[in-house]
CHARMM-style PDB file with segment names, atoms N, HN, CA, C and O in Angstrom:
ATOM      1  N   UNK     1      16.777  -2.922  -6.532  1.00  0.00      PROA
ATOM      2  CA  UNK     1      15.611  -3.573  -5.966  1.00  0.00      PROA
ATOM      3  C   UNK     1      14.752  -2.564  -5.204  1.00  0.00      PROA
ATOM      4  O   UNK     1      15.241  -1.672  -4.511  1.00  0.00      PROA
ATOM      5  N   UNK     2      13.493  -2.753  -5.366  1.00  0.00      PROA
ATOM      6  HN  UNK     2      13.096  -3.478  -5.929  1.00  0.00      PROA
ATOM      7  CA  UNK     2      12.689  -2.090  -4.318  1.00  0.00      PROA
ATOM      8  C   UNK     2      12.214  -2.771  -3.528  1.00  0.00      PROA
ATOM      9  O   UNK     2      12.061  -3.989  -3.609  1.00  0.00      PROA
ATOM     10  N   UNK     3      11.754  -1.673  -2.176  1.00  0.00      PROA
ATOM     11  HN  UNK     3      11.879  -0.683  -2.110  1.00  0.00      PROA
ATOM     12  CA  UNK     3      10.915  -2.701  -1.265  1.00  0.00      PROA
ATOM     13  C   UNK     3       9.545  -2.867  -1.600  1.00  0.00      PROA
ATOM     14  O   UNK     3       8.890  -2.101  -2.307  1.00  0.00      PROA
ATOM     15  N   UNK     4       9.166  -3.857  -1.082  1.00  0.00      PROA
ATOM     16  HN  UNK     4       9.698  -4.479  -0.507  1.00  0.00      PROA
ATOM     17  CA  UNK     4       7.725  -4.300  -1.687  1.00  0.00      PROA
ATOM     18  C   UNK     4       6.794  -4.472  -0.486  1.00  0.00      PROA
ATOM     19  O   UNK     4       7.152  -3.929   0.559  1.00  0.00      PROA
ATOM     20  N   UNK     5       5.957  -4.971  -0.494  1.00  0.00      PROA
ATOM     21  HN  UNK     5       5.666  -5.413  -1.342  1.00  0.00      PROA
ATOM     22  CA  UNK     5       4.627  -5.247   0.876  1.00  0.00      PROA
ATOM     23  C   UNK     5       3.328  -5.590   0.678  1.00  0.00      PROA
ATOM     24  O   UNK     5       2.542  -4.839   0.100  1.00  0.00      PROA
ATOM     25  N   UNK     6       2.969  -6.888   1.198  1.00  0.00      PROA
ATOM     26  HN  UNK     6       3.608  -7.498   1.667  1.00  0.00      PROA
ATOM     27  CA  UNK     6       1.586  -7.240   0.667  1.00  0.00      PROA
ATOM     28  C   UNK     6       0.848  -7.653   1.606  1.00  0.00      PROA
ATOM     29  O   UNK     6       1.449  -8.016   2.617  1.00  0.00      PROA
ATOM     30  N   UNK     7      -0.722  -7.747   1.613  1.00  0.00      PROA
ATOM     31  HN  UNK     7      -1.211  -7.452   0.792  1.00  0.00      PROA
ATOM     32  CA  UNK     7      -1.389  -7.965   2.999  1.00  0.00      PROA
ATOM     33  C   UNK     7      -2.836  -9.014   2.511  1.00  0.00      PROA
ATOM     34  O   UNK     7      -3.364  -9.031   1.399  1.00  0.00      PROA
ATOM     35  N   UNK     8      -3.129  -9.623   3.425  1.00  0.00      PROA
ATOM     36  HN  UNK     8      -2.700  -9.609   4.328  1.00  0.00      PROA
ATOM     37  CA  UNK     8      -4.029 -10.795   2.770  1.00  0.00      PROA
ATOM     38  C   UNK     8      -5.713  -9.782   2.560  1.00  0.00      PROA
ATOM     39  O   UNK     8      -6.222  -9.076   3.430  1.00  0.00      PROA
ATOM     40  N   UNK     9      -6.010  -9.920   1.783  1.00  0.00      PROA
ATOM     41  HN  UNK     9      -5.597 -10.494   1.076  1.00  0.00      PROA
ATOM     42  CA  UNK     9      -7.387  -9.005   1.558  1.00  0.00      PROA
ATOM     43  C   UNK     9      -8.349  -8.655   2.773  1.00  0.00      PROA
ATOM     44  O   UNK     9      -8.742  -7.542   3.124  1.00  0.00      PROA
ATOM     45  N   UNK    10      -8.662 -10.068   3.395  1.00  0.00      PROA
ATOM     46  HN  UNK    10      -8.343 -10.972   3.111  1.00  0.00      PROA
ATOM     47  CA  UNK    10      -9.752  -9.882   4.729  1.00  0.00      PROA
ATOM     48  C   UNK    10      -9.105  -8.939   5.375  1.00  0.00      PROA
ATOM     49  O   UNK    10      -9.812  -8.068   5.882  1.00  0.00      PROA
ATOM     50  N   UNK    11      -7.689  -8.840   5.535  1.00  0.00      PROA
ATOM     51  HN  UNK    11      -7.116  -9.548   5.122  1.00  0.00      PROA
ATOM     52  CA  UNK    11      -7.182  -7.817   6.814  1.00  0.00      PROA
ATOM     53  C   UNK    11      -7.236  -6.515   6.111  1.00  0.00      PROA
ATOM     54  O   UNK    11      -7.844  -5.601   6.667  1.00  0.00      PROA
ATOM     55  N   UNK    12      -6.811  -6.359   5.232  1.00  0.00      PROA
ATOM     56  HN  UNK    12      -6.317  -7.101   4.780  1.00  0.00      PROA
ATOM     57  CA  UNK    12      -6.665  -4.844   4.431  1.00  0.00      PROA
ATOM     58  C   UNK    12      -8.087  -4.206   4.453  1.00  0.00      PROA
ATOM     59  O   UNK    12      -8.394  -3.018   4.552  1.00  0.00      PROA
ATOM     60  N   UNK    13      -9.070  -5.594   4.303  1.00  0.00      PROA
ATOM     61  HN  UNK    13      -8.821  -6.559   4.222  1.00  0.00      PROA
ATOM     62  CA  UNK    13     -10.664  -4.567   4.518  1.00  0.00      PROA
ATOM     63  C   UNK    13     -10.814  -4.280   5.718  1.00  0.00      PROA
ATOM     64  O   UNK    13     -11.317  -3.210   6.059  1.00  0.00      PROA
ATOM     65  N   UNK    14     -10.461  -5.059   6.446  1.00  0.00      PROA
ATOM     66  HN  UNK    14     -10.052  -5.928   6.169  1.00  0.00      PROA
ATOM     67  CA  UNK    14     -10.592  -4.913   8.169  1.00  0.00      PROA
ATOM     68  C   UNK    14      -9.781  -3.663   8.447  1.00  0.00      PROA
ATOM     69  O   UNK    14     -10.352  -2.800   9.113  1.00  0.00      PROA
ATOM     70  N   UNK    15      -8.863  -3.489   8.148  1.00  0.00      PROA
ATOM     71  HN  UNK    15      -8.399  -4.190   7.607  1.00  0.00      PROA
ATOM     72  CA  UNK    15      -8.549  -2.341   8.238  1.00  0.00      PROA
ATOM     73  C   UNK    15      -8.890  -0.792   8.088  1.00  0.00      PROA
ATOM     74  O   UNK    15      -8.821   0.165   8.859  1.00  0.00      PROA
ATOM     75  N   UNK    16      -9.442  -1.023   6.246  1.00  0.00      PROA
ATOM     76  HN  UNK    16      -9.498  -1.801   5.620  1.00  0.00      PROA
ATOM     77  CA  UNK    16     -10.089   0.277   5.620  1.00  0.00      PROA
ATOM     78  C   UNK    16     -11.524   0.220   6.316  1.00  0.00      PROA
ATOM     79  O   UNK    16     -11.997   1.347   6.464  1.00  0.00      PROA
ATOM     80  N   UNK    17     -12.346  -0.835   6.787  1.00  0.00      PROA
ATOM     81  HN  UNK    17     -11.962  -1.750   6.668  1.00  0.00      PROA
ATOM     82  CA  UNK    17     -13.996  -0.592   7.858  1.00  0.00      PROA
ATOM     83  C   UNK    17     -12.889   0.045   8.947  1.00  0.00      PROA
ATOM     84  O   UNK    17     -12.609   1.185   8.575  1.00  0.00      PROA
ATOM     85  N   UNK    18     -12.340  -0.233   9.879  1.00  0.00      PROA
ATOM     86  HN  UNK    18     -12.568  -1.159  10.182  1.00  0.00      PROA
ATOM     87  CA  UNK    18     -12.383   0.627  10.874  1.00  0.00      PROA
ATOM     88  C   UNK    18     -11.897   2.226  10.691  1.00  0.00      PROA
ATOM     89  O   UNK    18     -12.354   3.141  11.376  1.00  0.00      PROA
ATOM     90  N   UNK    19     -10.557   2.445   9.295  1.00  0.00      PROA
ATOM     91  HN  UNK    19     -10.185   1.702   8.739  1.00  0.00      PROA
ATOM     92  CA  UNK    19     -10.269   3.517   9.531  1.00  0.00      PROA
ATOM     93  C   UNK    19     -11.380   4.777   8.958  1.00  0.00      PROA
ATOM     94  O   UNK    19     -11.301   5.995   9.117  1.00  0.00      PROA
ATOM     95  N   UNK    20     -12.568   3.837   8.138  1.00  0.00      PROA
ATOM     96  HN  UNK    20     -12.632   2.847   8.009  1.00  0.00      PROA
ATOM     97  CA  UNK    20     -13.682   4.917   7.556  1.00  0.00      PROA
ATOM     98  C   UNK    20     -14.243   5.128   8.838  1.00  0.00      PROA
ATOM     99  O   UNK    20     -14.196   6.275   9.283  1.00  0.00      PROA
ATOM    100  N   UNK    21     -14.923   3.963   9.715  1.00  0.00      PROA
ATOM    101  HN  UNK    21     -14.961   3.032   9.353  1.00  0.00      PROA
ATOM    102  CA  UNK    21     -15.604   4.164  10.793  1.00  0.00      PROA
ATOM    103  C   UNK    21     -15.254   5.263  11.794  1.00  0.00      PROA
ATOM    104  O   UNK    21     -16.161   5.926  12.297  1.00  0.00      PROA
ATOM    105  N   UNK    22     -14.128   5.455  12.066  1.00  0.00      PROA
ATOM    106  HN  UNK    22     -13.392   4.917  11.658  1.00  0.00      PROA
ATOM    107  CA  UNK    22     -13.052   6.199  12.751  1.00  0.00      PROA
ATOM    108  C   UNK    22     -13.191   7.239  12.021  1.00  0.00      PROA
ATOM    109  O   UNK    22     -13.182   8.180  12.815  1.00  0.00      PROA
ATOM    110  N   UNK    23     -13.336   7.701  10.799  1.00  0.00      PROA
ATOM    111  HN  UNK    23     -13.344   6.936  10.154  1.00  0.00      PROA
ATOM    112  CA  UNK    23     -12.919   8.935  10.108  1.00  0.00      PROA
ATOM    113  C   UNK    23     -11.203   9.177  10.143  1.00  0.00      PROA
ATOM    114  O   UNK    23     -10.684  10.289  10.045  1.00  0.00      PROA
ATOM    115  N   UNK    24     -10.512   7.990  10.292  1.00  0.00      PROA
ATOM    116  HN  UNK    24     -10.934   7.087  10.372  1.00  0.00      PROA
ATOM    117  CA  UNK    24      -8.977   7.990  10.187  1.00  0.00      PROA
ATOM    118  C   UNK    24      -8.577   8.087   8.661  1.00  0.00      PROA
ATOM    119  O   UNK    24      -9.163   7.599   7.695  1.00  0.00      PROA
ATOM    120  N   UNK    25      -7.351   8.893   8.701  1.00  0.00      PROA
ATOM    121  HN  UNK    25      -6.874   9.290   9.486  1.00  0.00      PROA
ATOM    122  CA  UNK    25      -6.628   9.358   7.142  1.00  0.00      PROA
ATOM    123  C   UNK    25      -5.652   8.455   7.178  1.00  0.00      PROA
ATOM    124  O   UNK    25      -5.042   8.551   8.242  1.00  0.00      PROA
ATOM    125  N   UNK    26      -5.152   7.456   6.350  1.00  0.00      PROA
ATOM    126  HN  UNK    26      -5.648   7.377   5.485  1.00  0.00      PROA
ATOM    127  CA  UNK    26      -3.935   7.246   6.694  1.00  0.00      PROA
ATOM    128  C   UNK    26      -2.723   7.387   5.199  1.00  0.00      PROA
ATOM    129  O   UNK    26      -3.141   7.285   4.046  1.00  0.00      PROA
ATOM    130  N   UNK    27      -1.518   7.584   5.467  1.00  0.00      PROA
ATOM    131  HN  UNK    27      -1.179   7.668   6.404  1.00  0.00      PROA
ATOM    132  CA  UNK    27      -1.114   7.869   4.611  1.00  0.00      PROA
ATOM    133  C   UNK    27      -0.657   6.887   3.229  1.00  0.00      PROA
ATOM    134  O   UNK    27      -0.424   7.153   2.050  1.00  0.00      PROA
ATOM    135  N   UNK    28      -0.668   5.252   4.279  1.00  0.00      PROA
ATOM    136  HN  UNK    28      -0.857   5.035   5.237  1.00  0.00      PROA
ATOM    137  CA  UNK    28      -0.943   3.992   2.830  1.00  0.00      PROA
ATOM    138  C   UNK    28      -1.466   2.948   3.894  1.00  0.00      PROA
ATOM    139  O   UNK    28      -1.711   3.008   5.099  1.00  0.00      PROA
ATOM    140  N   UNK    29      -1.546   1.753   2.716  1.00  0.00      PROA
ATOM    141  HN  UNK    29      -1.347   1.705   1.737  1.00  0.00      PROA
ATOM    142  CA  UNK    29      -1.822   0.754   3.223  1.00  0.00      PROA
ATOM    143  C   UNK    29      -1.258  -0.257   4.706  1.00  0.00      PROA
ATOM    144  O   UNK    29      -1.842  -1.007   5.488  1.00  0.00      PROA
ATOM    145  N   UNK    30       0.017   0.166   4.566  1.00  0.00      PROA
ATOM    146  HN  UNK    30       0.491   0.775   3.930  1.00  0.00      PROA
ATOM    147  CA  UNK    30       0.763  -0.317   6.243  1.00  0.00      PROA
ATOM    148  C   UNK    30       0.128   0.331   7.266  1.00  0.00      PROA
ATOM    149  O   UNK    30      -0.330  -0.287   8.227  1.00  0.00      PROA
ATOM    150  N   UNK    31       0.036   1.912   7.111  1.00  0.00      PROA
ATOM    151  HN  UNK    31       0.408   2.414   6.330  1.00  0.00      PROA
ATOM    152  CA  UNK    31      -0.411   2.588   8.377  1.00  0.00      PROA
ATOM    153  C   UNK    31      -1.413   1.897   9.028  1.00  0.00      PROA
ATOM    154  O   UNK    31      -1.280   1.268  10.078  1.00  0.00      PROA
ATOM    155  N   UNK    32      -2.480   2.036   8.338  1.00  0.00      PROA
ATOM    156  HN  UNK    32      -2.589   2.547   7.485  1.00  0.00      PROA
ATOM    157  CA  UNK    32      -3.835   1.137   8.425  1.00  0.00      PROA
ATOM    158  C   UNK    32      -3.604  -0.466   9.337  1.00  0.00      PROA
ATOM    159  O   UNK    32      -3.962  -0.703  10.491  1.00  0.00      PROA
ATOM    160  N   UNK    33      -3.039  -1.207   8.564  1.00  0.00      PROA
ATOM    161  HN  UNK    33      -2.748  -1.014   7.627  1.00  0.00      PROA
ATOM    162  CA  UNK    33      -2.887  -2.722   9.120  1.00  0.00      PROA
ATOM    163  C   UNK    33      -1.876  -2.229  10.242  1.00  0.00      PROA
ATOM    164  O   UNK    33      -2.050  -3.086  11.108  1.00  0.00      PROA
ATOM    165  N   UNK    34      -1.056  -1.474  10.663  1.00  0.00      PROA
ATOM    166  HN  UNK    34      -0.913  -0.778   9.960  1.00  0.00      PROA
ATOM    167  CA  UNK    34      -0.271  -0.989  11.842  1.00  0.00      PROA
ATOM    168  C   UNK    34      -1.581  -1.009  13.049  1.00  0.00      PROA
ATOM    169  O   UNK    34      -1.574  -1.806  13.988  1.00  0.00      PROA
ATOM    170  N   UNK    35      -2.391  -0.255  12.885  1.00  0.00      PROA
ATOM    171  HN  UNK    35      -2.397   0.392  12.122  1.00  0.00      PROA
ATOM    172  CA  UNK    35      -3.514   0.093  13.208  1.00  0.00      PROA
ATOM    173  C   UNK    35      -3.839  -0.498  13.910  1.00  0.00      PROA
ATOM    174  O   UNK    35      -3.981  -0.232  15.104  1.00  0.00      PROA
ATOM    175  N   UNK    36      -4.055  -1.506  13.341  1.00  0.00      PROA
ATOM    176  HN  UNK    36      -3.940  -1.722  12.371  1.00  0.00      PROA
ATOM    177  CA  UNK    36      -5.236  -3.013  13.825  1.00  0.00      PROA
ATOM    178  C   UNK    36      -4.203  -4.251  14.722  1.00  0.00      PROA
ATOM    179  O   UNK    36      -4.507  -5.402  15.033  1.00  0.00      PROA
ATOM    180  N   UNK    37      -2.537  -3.272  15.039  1.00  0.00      PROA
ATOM    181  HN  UNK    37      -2.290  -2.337  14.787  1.00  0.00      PROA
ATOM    182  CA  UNK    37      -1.900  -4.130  15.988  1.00  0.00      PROA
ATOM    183  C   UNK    37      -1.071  -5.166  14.969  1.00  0.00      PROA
ATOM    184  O   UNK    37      -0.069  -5.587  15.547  1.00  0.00      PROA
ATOM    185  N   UNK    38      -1.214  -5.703  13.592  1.00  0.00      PROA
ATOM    186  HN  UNK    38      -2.028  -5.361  13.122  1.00  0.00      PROA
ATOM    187  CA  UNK    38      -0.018  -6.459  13.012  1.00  0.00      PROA
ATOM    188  C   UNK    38       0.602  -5.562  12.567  1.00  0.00      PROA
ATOM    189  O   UNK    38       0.416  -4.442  12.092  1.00  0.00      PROA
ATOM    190  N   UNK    39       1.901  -6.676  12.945  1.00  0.00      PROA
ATOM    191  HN  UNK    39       2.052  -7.586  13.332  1.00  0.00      PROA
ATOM    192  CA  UNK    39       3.222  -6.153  12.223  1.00  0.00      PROA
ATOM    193  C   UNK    39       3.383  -6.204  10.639  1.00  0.00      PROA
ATOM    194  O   UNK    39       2.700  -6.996   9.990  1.00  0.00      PROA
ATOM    195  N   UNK    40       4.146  -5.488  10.126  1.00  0.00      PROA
ATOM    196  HN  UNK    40       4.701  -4.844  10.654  1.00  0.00      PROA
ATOM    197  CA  UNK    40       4.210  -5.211   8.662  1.00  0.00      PROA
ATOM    198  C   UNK    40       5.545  -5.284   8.320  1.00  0.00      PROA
ATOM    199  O   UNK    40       6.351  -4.398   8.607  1.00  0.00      PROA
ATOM    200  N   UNK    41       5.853  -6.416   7.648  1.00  0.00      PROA
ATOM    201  HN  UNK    41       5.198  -7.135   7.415  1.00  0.00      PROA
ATOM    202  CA  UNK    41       7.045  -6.893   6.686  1.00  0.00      PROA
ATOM    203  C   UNK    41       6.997  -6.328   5.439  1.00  0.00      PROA
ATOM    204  O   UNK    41       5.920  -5.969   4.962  1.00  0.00      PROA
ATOM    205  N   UNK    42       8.105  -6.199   4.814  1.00  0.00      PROA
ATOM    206  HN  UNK    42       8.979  -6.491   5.202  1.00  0.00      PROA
ATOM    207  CA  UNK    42       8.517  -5.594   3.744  1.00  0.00      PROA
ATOM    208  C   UNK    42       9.728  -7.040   3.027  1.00  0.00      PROA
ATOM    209  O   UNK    42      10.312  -7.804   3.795  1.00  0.00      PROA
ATOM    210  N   UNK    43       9.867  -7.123   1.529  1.00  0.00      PROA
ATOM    211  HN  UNK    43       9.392  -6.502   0.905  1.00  0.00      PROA
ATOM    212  CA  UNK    43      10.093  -8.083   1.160  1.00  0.00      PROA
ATOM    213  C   UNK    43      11.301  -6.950  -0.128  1.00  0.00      PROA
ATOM    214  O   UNK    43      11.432  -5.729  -0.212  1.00  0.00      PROA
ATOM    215  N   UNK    44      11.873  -7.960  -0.820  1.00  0.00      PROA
ATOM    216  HN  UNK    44      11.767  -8.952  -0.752  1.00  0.00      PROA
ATOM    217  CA  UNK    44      12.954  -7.046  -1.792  1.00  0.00      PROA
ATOM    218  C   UNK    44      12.310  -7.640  -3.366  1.00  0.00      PROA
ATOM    219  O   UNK    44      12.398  -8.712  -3.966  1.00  0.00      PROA
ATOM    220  N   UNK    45      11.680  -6.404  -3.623  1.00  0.00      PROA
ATOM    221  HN  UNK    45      11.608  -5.534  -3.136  1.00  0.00      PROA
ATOM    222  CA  UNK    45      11.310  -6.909  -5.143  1.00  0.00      PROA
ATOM    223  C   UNK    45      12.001  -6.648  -6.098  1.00  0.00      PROA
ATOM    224  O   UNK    45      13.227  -6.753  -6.062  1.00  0.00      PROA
ATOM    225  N   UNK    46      11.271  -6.218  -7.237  1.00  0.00      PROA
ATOM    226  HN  UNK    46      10.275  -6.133  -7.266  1.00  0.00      PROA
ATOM    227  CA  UNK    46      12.021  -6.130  -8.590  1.00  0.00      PROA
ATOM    228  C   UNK    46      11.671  -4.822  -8.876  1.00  0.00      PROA
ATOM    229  O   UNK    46      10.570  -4.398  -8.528  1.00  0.00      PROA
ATOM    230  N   UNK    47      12.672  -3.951  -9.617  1.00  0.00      PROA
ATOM    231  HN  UNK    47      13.567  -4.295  -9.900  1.00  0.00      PROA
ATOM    232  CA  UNK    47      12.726  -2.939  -9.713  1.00  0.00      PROA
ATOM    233  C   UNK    47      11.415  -1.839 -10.339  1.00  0.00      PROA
ATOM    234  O   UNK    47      10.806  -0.807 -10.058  1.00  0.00      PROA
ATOM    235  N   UNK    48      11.537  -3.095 -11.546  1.00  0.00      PROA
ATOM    236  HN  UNK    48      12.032  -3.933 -11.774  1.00  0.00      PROA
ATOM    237  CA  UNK    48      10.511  -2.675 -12.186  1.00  0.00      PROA
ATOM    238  C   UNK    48       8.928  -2.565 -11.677  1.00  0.00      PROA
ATOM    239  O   UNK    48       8.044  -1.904 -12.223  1.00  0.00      PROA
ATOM    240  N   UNK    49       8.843  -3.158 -10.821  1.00  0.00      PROA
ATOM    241  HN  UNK    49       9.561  -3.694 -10.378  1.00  0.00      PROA
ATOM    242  CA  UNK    49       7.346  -3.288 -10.199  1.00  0.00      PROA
ATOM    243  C   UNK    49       6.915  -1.852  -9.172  1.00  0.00      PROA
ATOM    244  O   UNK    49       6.739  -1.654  -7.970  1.00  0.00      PROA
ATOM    245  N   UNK    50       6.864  -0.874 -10.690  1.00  0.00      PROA
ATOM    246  HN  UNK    50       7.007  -1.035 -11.667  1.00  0.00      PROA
ATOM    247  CA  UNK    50       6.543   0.900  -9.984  1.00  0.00      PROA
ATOM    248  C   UNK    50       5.294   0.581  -9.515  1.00  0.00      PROA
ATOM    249  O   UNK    50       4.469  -0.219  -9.957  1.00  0.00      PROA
ATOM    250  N   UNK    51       5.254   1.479  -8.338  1.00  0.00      PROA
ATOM    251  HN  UNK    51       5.924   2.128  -7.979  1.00  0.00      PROA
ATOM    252  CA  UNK    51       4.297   2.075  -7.713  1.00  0.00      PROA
ATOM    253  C   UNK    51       3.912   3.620  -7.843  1.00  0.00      PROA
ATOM    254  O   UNK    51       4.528   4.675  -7.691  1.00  0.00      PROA
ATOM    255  N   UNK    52       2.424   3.214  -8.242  1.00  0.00      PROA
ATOM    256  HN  UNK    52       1.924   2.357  -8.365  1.00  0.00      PROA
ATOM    257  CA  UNK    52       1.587   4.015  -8.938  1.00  0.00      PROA
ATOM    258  C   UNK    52       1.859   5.083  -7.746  1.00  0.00      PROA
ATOM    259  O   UNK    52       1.898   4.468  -6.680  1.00  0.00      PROA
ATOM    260  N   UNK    53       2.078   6.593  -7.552  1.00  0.00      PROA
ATOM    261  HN  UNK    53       2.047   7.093  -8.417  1.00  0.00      PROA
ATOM    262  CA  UNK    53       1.166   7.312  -6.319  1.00  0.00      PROA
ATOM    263  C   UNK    53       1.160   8.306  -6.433  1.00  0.00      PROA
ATOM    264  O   UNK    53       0.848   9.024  -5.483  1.00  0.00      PROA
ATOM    265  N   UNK    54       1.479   8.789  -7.566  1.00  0.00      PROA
ATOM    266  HN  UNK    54       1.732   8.205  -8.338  1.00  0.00      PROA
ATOM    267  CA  UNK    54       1.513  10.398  -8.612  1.00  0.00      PROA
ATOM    268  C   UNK    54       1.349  10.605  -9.633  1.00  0.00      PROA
ATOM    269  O   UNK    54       1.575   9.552 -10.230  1.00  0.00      PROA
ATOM    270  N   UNK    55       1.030  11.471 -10.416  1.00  0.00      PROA
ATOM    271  HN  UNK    55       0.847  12.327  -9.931  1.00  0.00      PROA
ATOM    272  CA  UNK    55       0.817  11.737 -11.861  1.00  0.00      PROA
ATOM    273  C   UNK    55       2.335  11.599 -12.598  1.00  0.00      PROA
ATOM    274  O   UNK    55       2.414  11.417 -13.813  1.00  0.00      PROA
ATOM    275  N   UNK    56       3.327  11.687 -11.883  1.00  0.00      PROA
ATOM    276  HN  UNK    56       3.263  11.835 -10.896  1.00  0.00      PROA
ATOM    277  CA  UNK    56       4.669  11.842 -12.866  1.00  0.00      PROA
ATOM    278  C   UNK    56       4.474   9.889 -12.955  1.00  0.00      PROA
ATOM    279  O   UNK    56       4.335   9.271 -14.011  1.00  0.00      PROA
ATOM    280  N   UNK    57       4.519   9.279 -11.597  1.00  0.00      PROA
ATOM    281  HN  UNK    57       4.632   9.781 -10.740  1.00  0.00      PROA
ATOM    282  CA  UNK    57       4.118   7.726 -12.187  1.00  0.00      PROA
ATOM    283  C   UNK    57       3.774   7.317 -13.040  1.00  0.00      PROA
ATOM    284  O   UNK    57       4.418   6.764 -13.931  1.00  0.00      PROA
ATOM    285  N   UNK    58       2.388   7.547 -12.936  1.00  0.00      PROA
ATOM    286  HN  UNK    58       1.864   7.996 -12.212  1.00  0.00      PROA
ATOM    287  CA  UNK    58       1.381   7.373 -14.128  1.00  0.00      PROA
ATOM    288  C   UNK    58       1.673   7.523 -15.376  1.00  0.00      PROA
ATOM    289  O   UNK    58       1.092   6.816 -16.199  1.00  0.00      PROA
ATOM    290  N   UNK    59       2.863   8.698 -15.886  1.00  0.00      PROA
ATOM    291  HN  UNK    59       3.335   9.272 -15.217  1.00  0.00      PROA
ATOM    292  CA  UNK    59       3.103   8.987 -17.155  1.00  0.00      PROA
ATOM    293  C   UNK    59       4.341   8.231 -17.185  1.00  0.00      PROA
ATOM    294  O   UNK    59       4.824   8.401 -18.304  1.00  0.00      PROA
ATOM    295  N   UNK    60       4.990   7.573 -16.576  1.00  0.00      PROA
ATOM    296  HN  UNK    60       4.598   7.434 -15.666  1.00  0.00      PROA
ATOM    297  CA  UNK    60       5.922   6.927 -16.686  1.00  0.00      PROA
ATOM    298  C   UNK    60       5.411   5.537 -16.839  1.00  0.00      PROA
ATOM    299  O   UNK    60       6.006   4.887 -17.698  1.00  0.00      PROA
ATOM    300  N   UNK    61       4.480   4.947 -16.228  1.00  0.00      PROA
ATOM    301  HN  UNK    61       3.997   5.476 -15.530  1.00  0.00      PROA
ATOM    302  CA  UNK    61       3.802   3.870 -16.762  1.00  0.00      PROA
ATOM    303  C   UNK    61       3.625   4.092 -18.136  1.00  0.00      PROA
ATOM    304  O   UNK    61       4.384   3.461 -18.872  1.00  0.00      PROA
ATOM    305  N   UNK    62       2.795   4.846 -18.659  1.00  0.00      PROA
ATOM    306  HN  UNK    62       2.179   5.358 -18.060  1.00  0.00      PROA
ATOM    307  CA  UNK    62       1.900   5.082 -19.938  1.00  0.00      PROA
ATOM    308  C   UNK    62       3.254   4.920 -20.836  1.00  0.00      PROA
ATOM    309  O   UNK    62       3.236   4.394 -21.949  1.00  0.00      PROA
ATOM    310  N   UNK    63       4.086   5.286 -20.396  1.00  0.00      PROA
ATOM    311  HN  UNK    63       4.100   5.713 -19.492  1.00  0.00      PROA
ATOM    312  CA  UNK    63       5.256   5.551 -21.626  1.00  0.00      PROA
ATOM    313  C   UNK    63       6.034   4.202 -21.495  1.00  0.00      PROA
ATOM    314  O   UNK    63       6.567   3.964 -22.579  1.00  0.00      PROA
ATOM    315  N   UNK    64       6.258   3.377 -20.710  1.00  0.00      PROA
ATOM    316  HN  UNK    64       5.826   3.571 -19.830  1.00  0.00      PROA
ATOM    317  CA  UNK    64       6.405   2.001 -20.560  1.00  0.00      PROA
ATOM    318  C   UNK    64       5.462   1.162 -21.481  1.00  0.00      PROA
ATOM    319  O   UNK    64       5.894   0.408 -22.352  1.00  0.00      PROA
ATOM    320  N   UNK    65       4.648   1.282 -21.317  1.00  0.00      PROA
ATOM    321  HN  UNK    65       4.296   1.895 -20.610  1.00  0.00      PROA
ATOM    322  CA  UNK    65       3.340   0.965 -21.870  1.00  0.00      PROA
ATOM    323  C   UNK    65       3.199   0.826 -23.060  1.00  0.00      PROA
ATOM    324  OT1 UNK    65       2.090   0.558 -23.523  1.00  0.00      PROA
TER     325      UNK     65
END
């Protein structure tokens, strides 16, 4: 199983306006909503549900594919 994590859209934009406004980097999507003071749950998914966040990914998708 992997861990998984999802965030309701209005907050995830609320998030990405302040961290552009800010000129903040962050390294994913939790950091960000950390940010803005909520807490961030993590849930147990399914294995298969890769996350994209490199080129070796990507070719491992494509070849799934």
């Amino acid at each position: 199983m992997r861990q998984g994590q999802f965030f309701k859209i209005s907050l995830l934009k609320k998030a990405y306006l302040k961290a552009n406004k800010e000129n903040y980097i962050a390294t994913d999507d939790a950091q960000l909503i950390e940010r803005l003071e909520h807490k961030v749950h993590t849930f147990q998914g399914h294995k298969q549900n890769i996350k994209i966040t490199d080129q070796q990914d990507l070719q491992l998708i494509k070849a799934l594919l």
